[in-house]
C-alpha positions as MATLAB code, in Angstrom:
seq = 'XXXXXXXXXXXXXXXXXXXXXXXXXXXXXXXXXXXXXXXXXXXXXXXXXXXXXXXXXXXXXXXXXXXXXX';
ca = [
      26.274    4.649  -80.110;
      23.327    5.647  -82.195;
      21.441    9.099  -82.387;
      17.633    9.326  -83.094;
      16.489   11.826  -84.573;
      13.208   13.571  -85.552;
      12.505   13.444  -89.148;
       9.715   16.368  -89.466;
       8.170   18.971  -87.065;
       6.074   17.294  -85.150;
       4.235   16.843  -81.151;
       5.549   14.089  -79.336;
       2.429   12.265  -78.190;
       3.682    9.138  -76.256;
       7.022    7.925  -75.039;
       7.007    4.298  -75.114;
      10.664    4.283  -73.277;
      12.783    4.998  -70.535;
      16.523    5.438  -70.080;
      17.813    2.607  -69.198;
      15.638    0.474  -71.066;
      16.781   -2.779  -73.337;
      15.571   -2.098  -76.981;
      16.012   -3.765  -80.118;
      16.715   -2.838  -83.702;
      12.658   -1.569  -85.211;
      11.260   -1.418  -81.080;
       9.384    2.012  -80.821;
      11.063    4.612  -78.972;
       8.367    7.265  -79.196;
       5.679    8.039  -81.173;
       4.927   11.353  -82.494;
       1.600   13.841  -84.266;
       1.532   15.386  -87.057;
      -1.091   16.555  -89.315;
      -3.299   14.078  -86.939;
      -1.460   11.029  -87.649;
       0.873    9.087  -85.355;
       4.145    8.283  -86.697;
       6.745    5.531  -84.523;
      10.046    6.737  -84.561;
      11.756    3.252  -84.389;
      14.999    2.010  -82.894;
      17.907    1.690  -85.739;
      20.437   -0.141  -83.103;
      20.163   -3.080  -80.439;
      21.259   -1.848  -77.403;
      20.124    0.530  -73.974;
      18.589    3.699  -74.029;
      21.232    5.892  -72.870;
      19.750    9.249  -72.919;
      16.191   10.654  -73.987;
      15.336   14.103  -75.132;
      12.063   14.670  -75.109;
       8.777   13.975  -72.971;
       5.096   13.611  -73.884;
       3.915   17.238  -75.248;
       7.401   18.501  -76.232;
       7.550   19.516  -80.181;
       9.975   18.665  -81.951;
      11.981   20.099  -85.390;
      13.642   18.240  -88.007;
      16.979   16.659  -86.646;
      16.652   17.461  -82.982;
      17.888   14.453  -80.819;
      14.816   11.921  -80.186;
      17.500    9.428  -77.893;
      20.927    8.110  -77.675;
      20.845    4.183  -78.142;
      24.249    2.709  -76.284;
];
């Protein structure tokens, strides 16, 4: 099991996946805004999206929980 986690305060401006979904080690999860640029916060694991925190429009701090990779 693998926690994602937000590395600054930023807006999340897309989800690219769902729970459930099949990812690989460096797929984008979601991608986030800050200071006008979009930054992809990346898979670190193979494996299923367990659980996902956040939706399109949530802000996040630094360290909340992005996803769970299983």
């Amino acid at each position: 099991m693998a926690e994602v986690r937000a590395e600054m305060v930023a807006n999340v401006w897309k989800v690219v996946v769902a729970e459930g979904d099949q990812v690989e080690d460096g797929d984008t999860l979601v991608i986030l805004e800050s200071m006008k640029m979009e930054i992809p916060v990346l898979a670190e694991d193979d494996g299923v999206v367990a659980r996902l925190d956040v939706s399109e429009g949530d802000v996040v701090q630094e360290g909340d929980l992005i996803a769970v990779i299983e």
